[in-house]
Steps between C-alpha positions, in 0.01 A plus 500: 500500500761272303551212561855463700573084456769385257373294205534122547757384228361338197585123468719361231296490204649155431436150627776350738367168569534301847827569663545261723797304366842633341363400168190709559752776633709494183244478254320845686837658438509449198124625390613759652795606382350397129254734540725834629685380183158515314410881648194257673635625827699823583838395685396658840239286526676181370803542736279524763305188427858330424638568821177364675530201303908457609408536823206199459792289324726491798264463734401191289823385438625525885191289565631241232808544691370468839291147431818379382690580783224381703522141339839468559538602812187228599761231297751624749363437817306214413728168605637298224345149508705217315309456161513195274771546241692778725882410554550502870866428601607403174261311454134486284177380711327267364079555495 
């Protein structure tokens, strides 16, 4: 009897590094797209490891994103206290 289950899909045969920043994002891409330029990698295969790592880049960049929105709104709602050399009224308090 045959056996019935799909082959797994062979890996890259290239090295993408860590891609857990947008500079480790872009620099995948690229490897990647230099080697389907290169014949390294057939196109299927490279698209499909492309779009995986365009997906991980916007994930990473809403999280950029999102920490920034997060500080901002915490500047927001935390009460502004008078501060040494702020102008309040017109006028600059002294420290």
């Amino acid at each position: 009897m045959a056996d019935t289950q799909p082959e797994k899909p062979t890996p890259p045969p290239i090295k993408l590094g860590r891609v857990d920043s947008l500079r480790g994002a872009r620099r995948a891409v690229r490897r990647v797209l230099n080697a389907i330029l290169s014949g390294e990698l057939e196109v299927k295969q490279g698209n499909a490891v492309v779009y995986g790592l365009s997906v991980m880049g916007r994930l990473l960049e809403v999280e950029v994103i999102e920490k920034r929105l997060d500080a901002i709104e915490g500047q927001l709602a935390a009460p502004a206290l008078p501060r040494p050399g702020m102008k309040l009224l017109g006028r600059t308090l002294d420290g």
